[in-house]
C-alpha positions in Angstrom: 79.3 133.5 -88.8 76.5 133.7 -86.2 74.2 136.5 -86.0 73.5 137.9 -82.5 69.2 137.9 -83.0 66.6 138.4 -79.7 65.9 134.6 -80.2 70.2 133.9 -79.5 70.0 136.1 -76.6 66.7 133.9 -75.1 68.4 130.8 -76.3 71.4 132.0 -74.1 69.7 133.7 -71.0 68.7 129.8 -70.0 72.5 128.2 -70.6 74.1 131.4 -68.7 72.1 131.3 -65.8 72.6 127.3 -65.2 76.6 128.5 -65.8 76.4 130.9 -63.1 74.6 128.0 -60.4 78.4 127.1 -59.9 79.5 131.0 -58.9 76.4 131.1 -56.8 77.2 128.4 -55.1 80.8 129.0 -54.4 80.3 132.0 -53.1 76.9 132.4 -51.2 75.4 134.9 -53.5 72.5 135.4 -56.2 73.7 136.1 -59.8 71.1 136.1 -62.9 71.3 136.7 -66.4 69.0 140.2 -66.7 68.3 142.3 -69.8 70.1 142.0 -72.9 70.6 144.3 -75.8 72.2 143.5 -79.1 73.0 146.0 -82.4 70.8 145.7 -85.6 73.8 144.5 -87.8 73.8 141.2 -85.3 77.5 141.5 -84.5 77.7 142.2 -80.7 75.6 141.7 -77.9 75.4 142.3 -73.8 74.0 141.2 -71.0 73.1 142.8 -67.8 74.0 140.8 -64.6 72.0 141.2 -61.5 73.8 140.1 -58.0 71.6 140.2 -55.3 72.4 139.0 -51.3 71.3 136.1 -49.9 69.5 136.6 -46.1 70.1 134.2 -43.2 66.7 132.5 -44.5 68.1 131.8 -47.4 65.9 134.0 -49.6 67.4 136.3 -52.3 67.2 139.8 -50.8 67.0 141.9 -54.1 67.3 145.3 -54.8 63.3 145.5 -55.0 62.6 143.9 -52.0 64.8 146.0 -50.0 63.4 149.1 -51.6 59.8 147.7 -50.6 61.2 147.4 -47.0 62.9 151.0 -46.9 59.8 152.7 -48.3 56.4 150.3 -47.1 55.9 152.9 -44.2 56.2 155.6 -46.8 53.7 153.6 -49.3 51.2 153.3 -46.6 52.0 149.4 -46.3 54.5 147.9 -43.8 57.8 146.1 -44.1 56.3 142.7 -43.3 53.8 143.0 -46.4 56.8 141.7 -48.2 55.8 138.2 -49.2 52.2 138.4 -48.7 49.9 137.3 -50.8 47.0 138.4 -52.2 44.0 137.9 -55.2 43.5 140.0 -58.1 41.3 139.1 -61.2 41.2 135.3 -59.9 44.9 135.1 -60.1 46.8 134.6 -56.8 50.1 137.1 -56.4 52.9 137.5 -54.0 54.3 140.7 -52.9 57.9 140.7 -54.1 59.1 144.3 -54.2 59.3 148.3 -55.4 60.3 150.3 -58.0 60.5 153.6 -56.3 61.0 155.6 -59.6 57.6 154.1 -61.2 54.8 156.7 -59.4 51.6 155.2 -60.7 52.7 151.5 -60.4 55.4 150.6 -57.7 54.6 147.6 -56.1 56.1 144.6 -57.8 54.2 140.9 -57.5 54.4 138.0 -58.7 52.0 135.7 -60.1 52.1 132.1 -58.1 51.0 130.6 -61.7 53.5 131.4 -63.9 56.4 133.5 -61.9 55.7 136.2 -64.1 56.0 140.0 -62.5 53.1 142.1 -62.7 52.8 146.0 -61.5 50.5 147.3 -58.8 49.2 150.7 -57.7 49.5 151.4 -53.9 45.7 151.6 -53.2 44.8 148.1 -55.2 47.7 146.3 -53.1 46.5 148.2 -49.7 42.7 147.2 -51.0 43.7 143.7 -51.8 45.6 142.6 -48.5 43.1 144.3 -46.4 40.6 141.7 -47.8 42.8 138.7 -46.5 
């Protein structure tokens, strides 16, 4: 028997999210293999699936980036900082979204290096596009 470990559910995250390319495709939407969790005893496991739109410019519209939108005026940033890029300890980031509930760090960027996500306070991101 198989054990469900953290290095199955990695292992699997790649396979599942080539699988779902064929759902995506068929109907005009973004799915992705999120967060998983398994039990201790390595018997069952989950995955959390994350559907997001697709806009007429064929980006993915996620929950974040709509967030960013709703709130940028609220932030002290606007709408169109979506995207944007910017410098921060000589690693180049793009602006990808918000997580209202985080208070201290709710801009969400990318870095262009690696495409891993990074938290931001408010003021660095205003200080940091102001220098563009």
């Amino acid at each position: 028997m198989a054990l469900i470990t953290r290095e199955l559910l990695k292992m699997l995250r790649g396979d599942i999210n080539q699988a779902l390319a064929e759902v995506c495709n068929k109907h005009d939407i973004h799915i992705e293999c999120g967060n998983a969790s398994f039990d201790r005893e390595g018997g069952s496991g989950s995955f959390k699936l994350l559907l997001s739109a697709i806009g007429a410019d064929g980006t993915v519209v996620s929950r974040e980036a709509q967030d960013f939108k709703d709130a940028a005026k609220l932030l002290g940033l606007d709408p169109s900082d979506l995207g944007r890029t910017f410098r921060s300890n000589g690693d180049t980031f793009t602006i990808t979204g918000a997580n209202l509930r985080a208070r201290k760090l709710p801009i969400l960027a990318e870095r262009s290096s690696d495409g891993k996500t990074y938290k931001f306070p408010t003021d660095t991101i205003k200080m940091r596009l102001a220098q563009n």
